[in-house]
N, C-alpha and C positions, 0 to 999 in steps of 0.2 A: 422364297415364299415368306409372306407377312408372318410372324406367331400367332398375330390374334387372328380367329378362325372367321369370325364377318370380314374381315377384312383380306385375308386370305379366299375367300369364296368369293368374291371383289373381284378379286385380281385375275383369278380361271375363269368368270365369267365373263370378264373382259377380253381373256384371252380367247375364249371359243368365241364370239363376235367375231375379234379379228380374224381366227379363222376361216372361219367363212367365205370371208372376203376375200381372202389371202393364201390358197391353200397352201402355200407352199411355210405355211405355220405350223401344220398340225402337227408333224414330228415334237416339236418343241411345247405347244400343246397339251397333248400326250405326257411327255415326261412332266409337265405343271403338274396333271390330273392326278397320277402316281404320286407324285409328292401330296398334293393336301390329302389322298385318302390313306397314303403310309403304304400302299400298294409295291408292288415285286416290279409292275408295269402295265400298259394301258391301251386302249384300242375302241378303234368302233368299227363294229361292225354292223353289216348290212342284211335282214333280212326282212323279207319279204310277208304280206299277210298270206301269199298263193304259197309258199314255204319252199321258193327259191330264195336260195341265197346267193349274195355276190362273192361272200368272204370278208376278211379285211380290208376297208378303206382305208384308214391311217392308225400307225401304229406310235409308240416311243422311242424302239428299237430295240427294248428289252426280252421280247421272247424271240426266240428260236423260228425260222421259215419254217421249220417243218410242223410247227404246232399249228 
């Protein structure tokens, strides 16, 4: 990651874009997100306004399945 923070916020926002497109990014992603926020590790998850959930979508690999 860049140091300077515009430009670091640059760089993750580019990369969620390509995610998107690409999912087979998000892993990597993920671990960007964790880095500019200084974060343990990173995810998105899915819920719902009816208050289903799906769970984890994509992770960085950092927590535990069982969390």
């Amino acid at each position: 990651m860049p140091e300077d923070d515009a430009e670091a916020l640059s760089v993750l926002a580019a990369s969620l874009y390509d995610a998107v497109l690409d999912q087979t990014l998000w892993p990597e992603v993920m671990a960007t997100a964790s880095s500019f926020m200084e974060s343990y590790s990173s995810v998105v998850y899915e819920w719902s306004s009816s208050g289903i959930s799906r769970g984890f979508l994509y992770d960085d690999g950092g927590i535990e399945p069982e969390y």
